[in-house]
C-alpha positions as CSV (number, residue, x, y, z in Angstrom):
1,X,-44.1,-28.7,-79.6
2,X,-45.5,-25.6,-78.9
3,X,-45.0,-22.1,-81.1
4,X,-44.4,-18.6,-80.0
5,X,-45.3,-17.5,-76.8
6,X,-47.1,-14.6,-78.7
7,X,-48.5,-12.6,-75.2
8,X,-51.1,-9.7,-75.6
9,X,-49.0,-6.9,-74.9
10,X,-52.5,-5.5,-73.3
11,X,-51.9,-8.6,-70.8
12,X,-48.8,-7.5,-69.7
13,X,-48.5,-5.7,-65.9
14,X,-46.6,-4.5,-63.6
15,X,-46.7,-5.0,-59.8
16,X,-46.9,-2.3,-56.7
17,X,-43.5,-3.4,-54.4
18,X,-41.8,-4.4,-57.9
19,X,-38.0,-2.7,-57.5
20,X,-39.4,-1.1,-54.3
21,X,-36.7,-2.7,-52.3
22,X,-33.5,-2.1,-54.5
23,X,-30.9,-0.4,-52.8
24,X,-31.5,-1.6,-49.2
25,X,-29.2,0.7,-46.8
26,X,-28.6,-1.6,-43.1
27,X,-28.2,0.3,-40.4
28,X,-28.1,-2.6,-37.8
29,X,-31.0,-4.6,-35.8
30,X,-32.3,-1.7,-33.4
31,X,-35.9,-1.6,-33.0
32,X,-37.9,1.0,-34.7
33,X,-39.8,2.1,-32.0
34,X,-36.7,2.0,-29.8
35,X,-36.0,5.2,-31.9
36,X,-39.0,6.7,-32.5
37,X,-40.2,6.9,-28.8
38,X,-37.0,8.5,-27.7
39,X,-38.3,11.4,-30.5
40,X,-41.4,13.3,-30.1
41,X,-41.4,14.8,-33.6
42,X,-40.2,13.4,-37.1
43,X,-38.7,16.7,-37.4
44,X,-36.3,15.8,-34.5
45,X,-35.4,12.6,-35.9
46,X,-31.3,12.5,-37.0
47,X,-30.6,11.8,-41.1
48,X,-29.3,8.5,-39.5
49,X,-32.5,7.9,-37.6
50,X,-34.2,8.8,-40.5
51,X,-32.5,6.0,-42.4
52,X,-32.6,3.7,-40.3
53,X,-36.5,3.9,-40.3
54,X,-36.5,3.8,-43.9
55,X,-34.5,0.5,-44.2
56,X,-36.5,-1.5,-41.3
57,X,-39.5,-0.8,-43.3
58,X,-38.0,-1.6,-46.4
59,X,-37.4,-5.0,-44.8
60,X,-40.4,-5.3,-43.8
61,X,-42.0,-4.8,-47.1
62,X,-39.5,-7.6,-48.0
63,X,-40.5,-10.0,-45.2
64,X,-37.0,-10.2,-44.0
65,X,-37.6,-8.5,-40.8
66,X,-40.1,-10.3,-38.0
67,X,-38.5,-8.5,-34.8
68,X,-40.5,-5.5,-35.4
69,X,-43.7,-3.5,-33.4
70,X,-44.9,-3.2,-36.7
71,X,-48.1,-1.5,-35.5
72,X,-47.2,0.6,-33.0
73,X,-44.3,1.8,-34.9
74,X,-46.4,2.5,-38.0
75,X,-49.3,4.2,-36.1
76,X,-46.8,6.2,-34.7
77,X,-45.1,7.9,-37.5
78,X,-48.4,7.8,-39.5
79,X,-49.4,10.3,-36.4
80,X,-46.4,12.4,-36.5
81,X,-46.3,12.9,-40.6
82,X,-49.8,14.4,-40.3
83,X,-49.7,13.7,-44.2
84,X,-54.0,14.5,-43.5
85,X,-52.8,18.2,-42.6
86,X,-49.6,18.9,-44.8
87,X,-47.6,21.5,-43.8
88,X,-44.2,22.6,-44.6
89,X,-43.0,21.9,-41.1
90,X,-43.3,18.2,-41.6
91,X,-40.6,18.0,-44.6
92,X,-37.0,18.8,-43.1
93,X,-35.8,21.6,-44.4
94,X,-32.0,20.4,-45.0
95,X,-31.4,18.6,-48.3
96,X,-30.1,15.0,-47.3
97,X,-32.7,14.9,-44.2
98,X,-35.1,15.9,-46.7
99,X,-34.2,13.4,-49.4
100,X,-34.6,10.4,-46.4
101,X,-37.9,11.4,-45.6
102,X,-39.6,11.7,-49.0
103,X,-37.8,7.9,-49.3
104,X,-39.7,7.2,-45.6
105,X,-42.9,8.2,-47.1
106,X,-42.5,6.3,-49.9
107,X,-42.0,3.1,-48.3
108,X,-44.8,3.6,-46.2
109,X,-46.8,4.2,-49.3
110,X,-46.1,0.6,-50.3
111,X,-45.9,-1.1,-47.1
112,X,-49.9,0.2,-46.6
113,X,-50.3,-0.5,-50.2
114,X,-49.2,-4.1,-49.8
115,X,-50.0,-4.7,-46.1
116,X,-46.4,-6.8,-45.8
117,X,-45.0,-9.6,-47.6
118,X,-44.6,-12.5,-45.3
119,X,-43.0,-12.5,-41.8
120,X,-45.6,-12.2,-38.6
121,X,-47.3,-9.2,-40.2
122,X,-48.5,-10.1,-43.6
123,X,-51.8,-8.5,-44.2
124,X,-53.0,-7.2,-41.2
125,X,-52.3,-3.5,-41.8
126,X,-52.8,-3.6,-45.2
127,X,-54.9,0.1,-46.1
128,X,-54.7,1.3,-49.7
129,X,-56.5,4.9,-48.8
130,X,-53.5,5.7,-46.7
131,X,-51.1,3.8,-49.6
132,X,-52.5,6.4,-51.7
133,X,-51.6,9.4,-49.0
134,X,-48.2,8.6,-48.9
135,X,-47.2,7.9,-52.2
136,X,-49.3,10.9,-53.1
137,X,-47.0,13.0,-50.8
138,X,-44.0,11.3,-51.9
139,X,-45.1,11.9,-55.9
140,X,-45.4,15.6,-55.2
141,X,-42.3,16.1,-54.0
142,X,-40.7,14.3,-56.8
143,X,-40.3,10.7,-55.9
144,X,-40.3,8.7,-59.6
145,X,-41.1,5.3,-58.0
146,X,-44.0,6.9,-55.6
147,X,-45.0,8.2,-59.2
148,X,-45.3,5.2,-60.8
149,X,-46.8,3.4,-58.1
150,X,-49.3,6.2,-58.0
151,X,-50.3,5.9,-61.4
152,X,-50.7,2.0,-60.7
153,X,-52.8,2.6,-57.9
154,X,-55.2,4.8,-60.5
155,X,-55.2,2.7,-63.0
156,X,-56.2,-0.3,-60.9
157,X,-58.3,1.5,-59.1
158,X,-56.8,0.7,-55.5
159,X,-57.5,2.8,-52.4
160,X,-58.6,5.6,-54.9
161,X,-61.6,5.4,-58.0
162,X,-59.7,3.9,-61.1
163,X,-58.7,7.1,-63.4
164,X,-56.5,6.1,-66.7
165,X,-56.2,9.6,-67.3
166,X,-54.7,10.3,-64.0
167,X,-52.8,7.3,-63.9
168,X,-51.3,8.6,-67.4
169,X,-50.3,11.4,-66.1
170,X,-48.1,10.2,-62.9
171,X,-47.1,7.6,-65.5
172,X,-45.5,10.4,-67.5
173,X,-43.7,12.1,-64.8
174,X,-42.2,9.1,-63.4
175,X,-41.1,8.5,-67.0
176,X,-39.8,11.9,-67.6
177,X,-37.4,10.9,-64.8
178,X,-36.4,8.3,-66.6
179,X,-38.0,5.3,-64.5
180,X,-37.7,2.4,-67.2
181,X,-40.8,0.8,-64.9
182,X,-43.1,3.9,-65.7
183,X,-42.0,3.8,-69.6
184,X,-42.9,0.6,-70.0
185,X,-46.3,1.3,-68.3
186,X,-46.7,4.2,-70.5
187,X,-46.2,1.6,-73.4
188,X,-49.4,-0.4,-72.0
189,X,-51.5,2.7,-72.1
190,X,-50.6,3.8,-74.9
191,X,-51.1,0.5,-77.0
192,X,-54.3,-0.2,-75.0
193,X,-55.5,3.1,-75.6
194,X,-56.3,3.6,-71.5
195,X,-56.3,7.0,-70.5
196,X,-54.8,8.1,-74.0
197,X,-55.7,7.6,-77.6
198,X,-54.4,4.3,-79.4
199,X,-50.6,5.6,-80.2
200,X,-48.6,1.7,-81.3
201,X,-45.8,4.2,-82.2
202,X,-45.8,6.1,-78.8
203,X,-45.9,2.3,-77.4
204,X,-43.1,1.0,-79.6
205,X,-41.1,4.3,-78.9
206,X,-41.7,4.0,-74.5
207,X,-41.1,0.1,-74.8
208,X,-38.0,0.9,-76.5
209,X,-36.6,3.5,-73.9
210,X,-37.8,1.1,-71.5
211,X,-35.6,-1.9,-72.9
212,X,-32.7,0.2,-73.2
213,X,-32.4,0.5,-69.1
214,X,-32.9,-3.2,-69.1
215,X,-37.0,-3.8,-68.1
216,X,-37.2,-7.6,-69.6
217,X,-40.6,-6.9,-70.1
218,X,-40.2,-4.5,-72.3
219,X,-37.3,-6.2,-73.9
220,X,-40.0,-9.2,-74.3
221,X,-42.7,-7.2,-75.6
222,X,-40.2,-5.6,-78.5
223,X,-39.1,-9.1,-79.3
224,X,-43.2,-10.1,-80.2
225,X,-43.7,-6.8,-81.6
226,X,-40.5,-7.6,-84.7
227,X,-41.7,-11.4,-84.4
228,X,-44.8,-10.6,-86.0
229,X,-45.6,-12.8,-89.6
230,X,-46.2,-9.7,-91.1
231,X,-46.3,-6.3,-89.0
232,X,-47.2,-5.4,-86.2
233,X,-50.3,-2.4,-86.0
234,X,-47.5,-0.9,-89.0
235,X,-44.1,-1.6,-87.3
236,X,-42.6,-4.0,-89.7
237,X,-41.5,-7.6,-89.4
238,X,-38.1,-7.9,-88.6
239,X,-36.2,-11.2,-87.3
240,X,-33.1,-9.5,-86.6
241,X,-34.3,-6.9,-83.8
242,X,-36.7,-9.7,-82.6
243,X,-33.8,-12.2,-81.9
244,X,-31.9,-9.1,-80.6
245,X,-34.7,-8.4,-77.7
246,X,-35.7,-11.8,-77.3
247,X,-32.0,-12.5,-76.1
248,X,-31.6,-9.5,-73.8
249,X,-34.7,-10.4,-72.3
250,X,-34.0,-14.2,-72.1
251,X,-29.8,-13.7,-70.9
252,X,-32.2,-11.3,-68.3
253,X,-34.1,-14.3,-66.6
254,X,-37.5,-14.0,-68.7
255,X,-38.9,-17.2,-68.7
256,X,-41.0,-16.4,-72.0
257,X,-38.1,-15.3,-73.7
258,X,-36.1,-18.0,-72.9
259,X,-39.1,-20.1,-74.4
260,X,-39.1,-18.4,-77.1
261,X,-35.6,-18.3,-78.3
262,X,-35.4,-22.2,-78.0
263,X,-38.9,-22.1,-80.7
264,X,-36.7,-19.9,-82.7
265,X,-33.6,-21.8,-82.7
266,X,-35.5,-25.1,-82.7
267,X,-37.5,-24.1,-86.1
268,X,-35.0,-21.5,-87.7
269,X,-37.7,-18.4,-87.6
270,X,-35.5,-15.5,-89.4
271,X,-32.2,-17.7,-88.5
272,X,-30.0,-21.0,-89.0
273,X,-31.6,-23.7,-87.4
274,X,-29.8,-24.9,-84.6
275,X,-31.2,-27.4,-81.9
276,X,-28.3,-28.0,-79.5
277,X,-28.8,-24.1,-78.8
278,X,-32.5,-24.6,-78.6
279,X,-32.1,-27.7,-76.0
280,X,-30.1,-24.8,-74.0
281,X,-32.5,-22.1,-73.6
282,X,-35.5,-24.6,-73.1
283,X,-33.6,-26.0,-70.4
284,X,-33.7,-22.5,-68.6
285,X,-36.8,-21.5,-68.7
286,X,-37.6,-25.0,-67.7
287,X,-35.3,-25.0,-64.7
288,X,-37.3,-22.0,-63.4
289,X,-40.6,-24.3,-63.3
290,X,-42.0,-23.5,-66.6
291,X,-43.9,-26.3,-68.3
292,X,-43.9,-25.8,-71.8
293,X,-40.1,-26.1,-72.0
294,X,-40.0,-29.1,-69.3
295,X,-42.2,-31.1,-72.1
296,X,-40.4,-29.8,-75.0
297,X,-37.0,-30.7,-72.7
298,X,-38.8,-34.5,-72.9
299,X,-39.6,-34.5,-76.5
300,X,-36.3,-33.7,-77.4
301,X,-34.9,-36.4,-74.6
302,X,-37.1,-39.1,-76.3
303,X,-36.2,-38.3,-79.5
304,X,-32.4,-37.3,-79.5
305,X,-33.7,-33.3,-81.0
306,X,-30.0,-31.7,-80.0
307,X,-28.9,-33.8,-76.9
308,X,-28.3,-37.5,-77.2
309,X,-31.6,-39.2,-76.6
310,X,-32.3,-40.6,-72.9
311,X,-35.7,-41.8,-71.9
312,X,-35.3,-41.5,-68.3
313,X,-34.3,-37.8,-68.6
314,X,-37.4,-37.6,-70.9
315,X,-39.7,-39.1,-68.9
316,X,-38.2,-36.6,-65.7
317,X,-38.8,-33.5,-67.5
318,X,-42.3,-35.0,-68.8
319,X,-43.5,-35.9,-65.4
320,X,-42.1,-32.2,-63.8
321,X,-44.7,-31.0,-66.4
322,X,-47.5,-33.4,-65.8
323,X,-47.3,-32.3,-62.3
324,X,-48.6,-28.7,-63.6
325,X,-51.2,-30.3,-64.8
326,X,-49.5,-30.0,-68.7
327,X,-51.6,-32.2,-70.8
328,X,-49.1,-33.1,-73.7
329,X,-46.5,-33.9,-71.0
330,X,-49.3,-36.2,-69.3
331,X,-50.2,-37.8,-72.9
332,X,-46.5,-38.3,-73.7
333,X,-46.0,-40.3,-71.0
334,X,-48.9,-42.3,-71.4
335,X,-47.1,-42.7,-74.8
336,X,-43.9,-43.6,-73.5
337,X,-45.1,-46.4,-71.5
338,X,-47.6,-47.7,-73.8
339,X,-44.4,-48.0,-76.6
340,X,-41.4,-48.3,-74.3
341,X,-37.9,-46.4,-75.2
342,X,-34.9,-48.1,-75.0
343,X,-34.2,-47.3,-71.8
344,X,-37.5,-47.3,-70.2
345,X,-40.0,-50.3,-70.5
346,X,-43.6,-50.5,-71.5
347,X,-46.1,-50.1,-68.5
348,X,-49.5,-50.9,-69.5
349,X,-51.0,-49.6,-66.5
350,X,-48.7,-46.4,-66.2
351,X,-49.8,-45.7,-69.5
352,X,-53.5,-46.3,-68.8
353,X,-53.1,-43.7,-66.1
354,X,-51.7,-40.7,-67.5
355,X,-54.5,-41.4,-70.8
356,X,-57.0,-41.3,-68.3
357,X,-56.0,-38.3,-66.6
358,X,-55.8,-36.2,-70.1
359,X,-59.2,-38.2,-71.6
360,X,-60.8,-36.8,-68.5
361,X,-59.7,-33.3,-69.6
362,X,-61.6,-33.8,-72.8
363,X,-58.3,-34.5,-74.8
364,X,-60.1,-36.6,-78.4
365,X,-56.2,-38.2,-79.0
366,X,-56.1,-40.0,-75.2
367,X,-59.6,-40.8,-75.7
368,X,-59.1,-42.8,-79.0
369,X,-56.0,-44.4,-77.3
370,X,-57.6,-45.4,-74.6
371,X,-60.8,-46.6,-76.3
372,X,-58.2,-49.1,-78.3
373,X,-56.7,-50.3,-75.4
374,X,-59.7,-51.3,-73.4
375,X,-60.8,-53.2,-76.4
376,X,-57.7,-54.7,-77.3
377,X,-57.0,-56.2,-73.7
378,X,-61.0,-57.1,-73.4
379,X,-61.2,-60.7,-72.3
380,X,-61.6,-63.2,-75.1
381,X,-64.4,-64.9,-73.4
382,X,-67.7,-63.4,-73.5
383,X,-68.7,-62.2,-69.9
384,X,-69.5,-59.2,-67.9
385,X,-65.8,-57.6,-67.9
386,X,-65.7,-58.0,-71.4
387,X,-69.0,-56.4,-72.2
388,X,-68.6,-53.7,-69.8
389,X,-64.4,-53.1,-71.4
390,X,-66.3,-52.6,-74.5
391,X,-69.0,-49.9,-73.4
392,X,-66.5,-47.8,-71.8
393,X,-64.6,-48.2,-75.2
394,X,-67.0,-46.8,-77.0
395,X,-67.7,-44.1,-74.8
396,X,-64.2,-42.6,-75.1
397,X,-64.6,-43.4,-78.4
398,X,-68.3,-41.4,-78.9
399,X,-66.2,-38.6,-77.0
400,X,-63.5,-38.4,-79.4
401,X,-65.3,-38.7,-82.3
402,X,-67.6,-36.1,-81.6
403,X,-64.5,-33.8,-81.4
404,X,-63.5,-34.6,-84.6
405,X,-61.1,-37.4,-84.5
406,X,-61.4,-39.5,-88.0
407,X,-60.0,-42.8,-86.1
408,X,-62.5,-42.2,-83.0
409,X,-65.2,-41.8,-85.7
410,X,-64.1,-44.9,-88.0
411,X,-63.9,-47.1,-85.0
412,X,-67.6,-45.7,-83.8
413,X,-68.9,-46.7,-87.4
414,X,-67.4,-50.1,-86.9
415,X,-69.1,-50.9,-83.7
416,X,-72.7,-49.6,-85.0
417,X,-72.0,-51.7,-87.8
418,X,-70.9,-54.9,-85.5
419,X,-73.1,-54.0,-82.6
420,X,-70.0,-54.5,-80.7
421,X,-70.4,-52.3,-77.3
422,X,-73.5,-50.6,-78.4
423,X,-77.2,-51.9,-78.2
424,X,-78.4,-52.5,-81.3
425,X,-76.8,-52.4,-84.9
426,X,-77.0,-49.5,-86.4
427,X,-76.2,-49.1,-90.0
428,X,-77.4,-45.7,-90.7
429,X,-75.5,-44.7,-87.4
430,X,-72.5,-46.6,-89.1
431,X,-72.6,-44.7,-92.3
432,X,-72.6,-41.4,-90.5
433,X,-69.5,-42.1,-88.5
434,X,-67.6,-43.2,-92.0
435,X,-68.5,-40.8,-93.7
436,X,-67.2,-37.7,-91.0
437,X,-64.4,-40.5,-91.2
438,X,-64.1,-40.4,-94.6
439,X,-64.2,-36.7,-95.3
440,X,-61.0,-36.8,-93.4
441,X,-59.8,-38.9,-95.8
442,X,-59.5,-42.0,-93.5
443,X,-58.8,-44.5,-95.9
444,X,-60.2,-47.6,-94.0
445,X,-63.4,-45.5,-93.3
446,X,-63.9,-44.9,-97.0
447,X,-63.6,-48.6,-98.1
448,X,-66.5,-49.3,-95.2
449,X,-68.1,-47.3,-97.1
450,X,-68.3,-48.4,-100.2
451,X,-68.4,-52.0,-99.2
452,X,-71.7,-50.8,-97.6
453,X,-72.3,-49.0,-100.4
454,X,-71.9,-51.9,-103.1
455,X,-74.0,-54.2,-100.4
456,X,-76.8,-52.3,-100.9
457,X,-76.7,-51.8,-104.3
């Protein structure tokens, strides 16, 4: 089964709209440009109004709203912001009415940044140089989130020329506010070295403050960071706050983390082994589509590894896998059917199947495999299937060998030495393939040998 899902922290991301949406006020199903045409002026727009704006186009961003003018409603209060000329008139000057619109222009910072999610407007609006205008304006007055999204539009270089030093610095203030997304992004710079000089302690210290409000990336990335067989750039090993993160992070819905705490439990990394509670947390992550546990959930079906053993369960979870394309879940089920369980038969041509689809993906183990069974169901008689069953042989074979595989390679030398499936004998073709056999210490391959060997003597 597979090891540690051991991410680059550089690889890790975050997402413009990510958390965008939390806190959703409804304000009932009236159209937004029901309101806004009654109004001449945002300024003349109610708190309530305001809010009500607010929410339709957080729904929007969601996808959860279809009924809307979209456009014209958009257009419209992009013309009365006048974000292009900003002047103090535009912001309301009483506190609550004021808070509501910097939260207005924030959504329509992301809704232009991400053009809709869904629904009947999807794309069509989508503009990142006026994303950039109104999260801009929102940042200035304050907004963390229009912050951090800021910083992510700089950094990615979205609507605006990529800047890591800019990007660094709404970063910052977005994390001086305490937004656990922005200190976790800060973390990424910082351990990157984009924008910022190489700081692992800086990183360590914003992923920490990051985990503590609950980011399951960050909770993930401090569980590989104490994981590490021997440090991490200077932050020592330690199994104790790795398990620790990797559980608030997996108890949090993160797949990896989930994965990762079943390898732990599975193989007793830094604790007592224990794989009934490894069949649990593979189980999750694999209920939520992920294929590494859905064919560790059939290995340890098929072979009873901390849940009694059931081979139609196995061969469920296996197949799930194989239908992400997962090429151990595709060869274990040509396995399964090529040996049988008790509970599920053999099937030859099942089994023939799945070997071919994972030979095809250059796999040396399914090429070997199915190299033997084309030869060992050849007809008897000689004829054209038989000859042709042993030239494709010995091109999986040829294949598999060439990748390494000592029984690929032993069962090449055989057929040069035979001049089964090949054209012509071929003894110094034969000695080549037993001895990269042989090195391997492939026993059979090294008594061809020296049976050639003493022949020739």
């Amino acid at each position: 089964m597979s090891n540690i899902k051991d991410s680059n922290i550089d690889n890790h991301s975050i997402d413009i709209g990510k958390d965008a949406n939390k806190n959703v006020i409804q304000t009932g199903t009236d159209n937004i440009s029901q309101i806004i045409n009654i109004n001449l002026n945002i300024n003349l727009l109610t708190e309530e109004q305001l809010r009500k704006i607010s929410s339709d186009l957080k729904l929007i961003n969601r996808g959860q709203n279809q009924s809307l003018d979209r456009e014209s409603t958009l257009q419209y209060i992009d013309q009365q912001i006048s974000i292009d000329k900003p002047s103090q008139k535009s912001i309301p000057a009483e506190p609550d009415k004021q808070k509501v619109f910097i939260e207005l222009l924030f959504n329509l910072g992301v809704m232009f940044a991400n053009g809709g999610v869904g629904g009947v407007f999807k794309n069509e609006l989508k503009d990142e140089v006026k994303a950039i205008k109104y999260l801009q304006a929102a940042a200035k007055l304050e907004h963390a989130q229009a912050q951090l999204y800021l910083g992510l539009m700089h950094e990615q270089g979205r609507g605006i020329t990529q800047d890591y030093k800019e990007a660094m610095a709404w970063y910052q203030k977005a994390a001086e506010q305490g937004n656990a997304l922005a200190q976790y992004a800060l973390g990424l710079m910082y351990d990157a070295g984009r924008g910022v000089a190489k700081d692992y302690e800086k990183a360590c210290s914003y992923f920490q403050k990051s985990a503590e409000q609950g980011d399951t990336n960050a909770q993930f990335c401090l569980g590989i960071i104490y994981s590490n067989k021997t440090e991490w750039r200077g932050i020592l090993k330690d199994d104790i706050k790795s398990l620790e993160w990797f559980q608030k992070a997996a108890n949090n819905g993160h797949i990896d983390a989930q994965f990762n705490l079943g390898i732990i439990y599975e193989r007793g990394y830094g604790i007592e082994k224990n794989e009934a509670e490894a069949f649990q947390w593979y189980k999750k992550a694999a209920e939520q589509g992920y294929a590494d546990t859905q064919c560790n959930l059939g290995v340890m079906y098929a072979n009873g590894i901390g849940i009694t053993p059931n081979g139609k369960k196995a061969v469920t979870w296996y197949k799930r896998a194989a239908r992400q394309a997962h090429i151990q879940a595709q060869f274990n089920l040509g396995l399964i059917y090529l040996k049988g369980h008790p509970d599920i038969p053999k099937n030859g041509q099942e089994a023939i199947t799945y070997f071919t689809e994972v030979a095809e993906q250059g796999d040396a183990r399914a090429q070997y495999i199915l190299g033997r069974i084309l030869i060992e169901n050849a007809p008897e008689e000689i004829s054209k299937e038989t000859l042709e069953c042993y030239q494709t042989a010995i091109k999986y074979f040829q294949e598999s060998a060439e990748q390494g595989h000592a029984d690929a390679q032993c069962s090449l030398g055989m057929a040069y030495e035979t001049g089964v499936g090949v054209s012509k004998k071929d003894l110094a073709q034969a000695i080549k393939w037993y001895q990269k056999a042989a090195i391997q210490g492939h026993s059979t391959a090294q008594k061809k040998l020296k049976i050639l060997s003493d022949s020739q003597s």
